[in-house]
N, C-alpha and C positions, 0 to 999 in steps of 0.2 A: 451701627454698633448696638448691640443688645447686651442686656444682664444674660446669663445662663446660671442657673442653681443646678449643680451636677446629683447626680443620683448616689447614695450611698452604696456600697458593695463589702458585704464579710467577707472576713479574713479566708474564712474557708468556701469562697465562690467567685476564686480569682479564677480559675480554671487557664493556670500557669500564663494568663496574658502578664506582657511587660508593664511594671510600675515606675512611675514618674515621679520623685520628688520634685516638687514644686518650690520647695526651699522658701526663702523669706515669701518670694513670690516671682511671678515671671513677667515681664512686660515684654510686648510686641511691638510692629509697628503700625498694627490696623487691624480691628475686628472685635472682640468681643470680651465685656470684663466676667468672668468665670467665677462663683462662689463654690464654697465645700456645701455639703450636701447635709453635714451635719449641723457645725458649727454657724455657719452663714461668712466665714474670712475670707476674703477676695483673696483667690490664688491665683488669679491672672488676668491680665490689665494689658488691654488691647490686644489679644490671642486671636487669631483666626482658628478656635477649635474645630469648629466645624468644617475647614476642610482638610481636616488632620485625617489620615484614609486607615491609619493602623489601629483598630481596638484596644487603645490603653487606658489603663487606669492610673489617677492620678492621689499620691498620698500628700493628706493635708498637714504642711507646718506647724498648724495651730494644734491641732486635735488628732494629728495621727491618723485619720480614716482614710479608707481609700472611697475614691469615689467614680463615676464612669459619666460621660456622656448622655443623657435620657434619651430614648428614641421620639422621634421627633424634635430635635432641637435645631 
């Protein structure tokens, strides 16, 4: 299990990929605790993001950003 700090993405460089609320937050059952990109708020707690295969962006509870997977994570 690793930390991941997701990447921030404007509003205007969604380039119409699907958005995620992440809500209070999201728990799995194995893989990796997810922070927002701005804020630093764990949005997801035990997530296997990395083998999620669809290009989403995910919006932060806390502060509203969206944020994306960094390449290389």
């Amino acid at each position: 299990m690793a930390t991941i700090v997701l990447k921030h993405v404007a509003e205007d460089r969604t380039n119409d990929r699907e958005i995620v609320d992440t809500g209070a937050a999201m728990f799995g059952l194995g893989g990796d605790n997810v922070h927002c990109g701005v804020c630093g708020r764990e949005m997801m707690h035990d997530v296997p993001i990395r083998t999620i295969k669809v290009n989403l962006l995910y919006r932060c509870a806390g502060c509203g950003s969206l944020n994306e997977l960094p390449p290389g994570a």
